[in-house]
N, C-alpha and C positions, 0 to 999 in steps of 0.2 A: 581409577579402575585398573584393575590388575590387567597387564596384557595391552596398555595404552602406554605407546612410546612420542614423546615430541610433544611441542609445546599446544596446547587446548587454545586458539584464537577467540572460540565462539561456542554456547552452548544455547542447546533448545529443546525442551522436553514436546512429545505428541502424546498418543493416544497410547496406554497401557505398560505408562514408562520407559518410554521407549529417548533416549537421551541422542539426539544430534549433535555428532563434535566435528567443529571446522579446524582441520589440521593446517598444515604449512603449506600443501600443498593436494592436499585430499579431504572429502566428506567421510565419514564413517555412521553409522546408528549401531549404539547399543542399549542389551536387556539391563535396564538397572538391577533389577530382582536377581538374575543369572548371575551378573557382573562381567558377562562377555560380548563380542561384536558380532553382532547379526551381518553386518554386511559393508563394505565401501563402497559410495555410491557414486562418487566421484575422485579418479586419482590423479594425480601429473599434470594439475591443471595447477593454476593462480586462481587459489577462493578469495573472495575478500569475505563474505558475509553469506552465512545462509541459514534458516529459520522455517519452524514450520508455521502454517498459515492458520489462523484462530479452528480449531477444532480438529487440528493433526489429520488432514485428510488431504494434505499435498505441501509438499516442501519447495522452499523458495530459496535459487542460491543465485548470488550474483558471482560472476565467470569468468575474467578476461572482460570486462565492461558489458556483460553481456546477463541479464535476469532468466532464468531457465527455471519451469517446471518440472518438479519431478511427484509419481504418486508416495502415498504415506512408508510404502516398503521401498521405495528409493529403487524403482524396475527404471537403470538409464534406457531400454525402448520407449518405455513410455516419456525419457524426458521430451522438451517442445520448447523452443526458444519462444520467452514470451515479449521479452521485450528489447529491441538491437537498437541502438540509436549511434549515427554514425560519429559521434565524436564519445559515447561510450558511457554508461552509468558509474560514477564513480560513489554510491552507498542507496541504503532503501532503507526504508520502514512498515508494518504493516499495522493497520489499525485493528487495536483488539476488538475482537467480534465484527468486525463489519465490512472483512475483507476487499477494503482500501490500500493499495500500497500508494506510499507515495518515492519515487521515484528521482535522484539527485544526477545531473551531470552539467559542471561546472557552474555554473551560472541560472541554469534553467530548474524546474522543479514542474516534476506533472506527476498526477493522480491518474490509478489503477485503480476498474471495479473490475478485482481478481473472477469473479463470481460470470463473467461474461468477458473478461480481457480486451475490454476494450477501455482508451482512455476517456477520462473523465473531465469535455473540456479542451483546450488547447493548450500547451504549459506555459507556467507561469513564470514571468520573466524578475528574479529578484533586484534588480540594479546591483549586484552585488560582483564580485568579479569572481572570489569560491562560495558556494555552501556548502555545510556541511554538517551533519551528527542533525539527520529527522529524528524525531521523537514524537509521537501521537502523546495524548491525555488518554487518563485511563477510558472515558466514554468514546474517543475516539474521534470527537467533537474540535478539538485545535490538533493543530499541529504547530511541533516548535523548529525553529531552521537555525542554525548559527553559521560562522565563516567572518566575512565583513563587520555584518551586525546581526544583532540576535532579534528575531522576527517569531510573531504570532501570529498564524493564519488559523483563520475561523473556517473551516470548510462543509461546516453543518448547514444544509439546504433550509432549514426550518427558521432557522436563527436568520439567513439571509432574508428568507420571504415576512419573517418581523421586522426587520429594519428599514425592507424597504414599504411596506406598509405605514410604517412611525414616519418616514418622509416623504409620502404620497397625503398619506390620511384622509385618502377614498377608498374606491373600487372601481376597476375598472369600468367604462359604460361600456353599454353594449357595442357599440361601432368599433371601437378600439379592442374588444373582446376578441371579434371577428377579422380585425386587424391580425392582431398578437398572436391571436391562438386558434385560429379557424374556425370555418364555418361548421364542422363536422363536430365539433366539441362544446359540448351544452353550459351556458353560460351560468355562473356561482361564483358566491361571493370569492375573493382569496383571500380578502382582508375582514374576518369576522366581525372585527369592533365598530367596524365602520357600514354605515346600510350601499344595499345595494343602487347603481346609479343607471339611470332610463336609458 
């Protein structure tokens, strides 16, 4: 791009061509059509990584160890630290379309439902001493971790509630319904294959 000086870390297209480039020490967005900079949205800082979030309607930068919100026009009022963790995010990922991040520092790994910001879960402890390079599947469906050893996590809820059905091969009964899932919540099957138990 004409009018772009220093080396291009990171790139991420949004909503109406709009091209996110992580510099050396700054964010910028520009008009691809135009071929010039709309704006910098973040300067003088340490980016490691930042991207916009499946359908260009909020950008995600990690900061100084730190995940921050910003809207599609990159207004810093509007940024909001979304995620501080006190020994510091050291990479992310977001899942396409299903506004999942998932979220790396050192050793640990936990999931973001971007869409409500809260996490998803407790995190997850890999026995590994780094991880590192997330990477979702294009459904969004695994997630890959490398560092130590290269790991596959399945994080699709649909997938879990089939396996654990293939190694129950009931359904819940009612007492244990009421148990698990309250009294306030009408009892059905969760495992279809299998009939319902008195």
């Amino acid at each position: 791009l004409p009018g772009y000086d220093g080396v291009a870390a990171g790139l991420s297209f949004g909503k109406n061509g709009v091209l996110l480039v992580v510099g050396e020490n700054h964010v910028s967005l520009w008009n691809t059509a135009r071929r010039e900079k709309i704006k910098t949205i973040l300067e003088d800082r340490t980016i490691s990584k930042a991207a916009f979030m499946p359908g260009g309607e909020k950008i995600v930068a990690l900061v100084e160890g730190q995940i921050l919100l910003f809207d599609a026009e990159g207004r810093e009022s509007d940024s909001e630290q979304f995620y501080d963790d006190r020994i510091g995010v050291s990479d992310f990922a977001i899942a396409p379309g299903k506004g999942i991040l998932a979220a790396l520092n050192n050793s640990r790994l936990r999931l973001w439902d971007l869409s409500v910001r809260r996490p998803l879960g407790p995190a997850l402890a890999t026995q590994d001493s780094t991880v590192s390079g997330p990477s979702f599947s294009p459904t969004g469906k695994l997630l890959a971790t490398g560092g130590d050893h290269l790991r596959i996590w399945d994080i699709d809820p649909a997938s879990w509630a089939d396996r654990l059905c293939q190694l129950a091969q009931r359904n819940f009964s009612l007492s244990e319904w009421q148990i698990y899932m309250g009294l306030d919540v009408p009892y059905r099957r969760t495992c279809p294959a299998y009939p319902a138990r008195p």
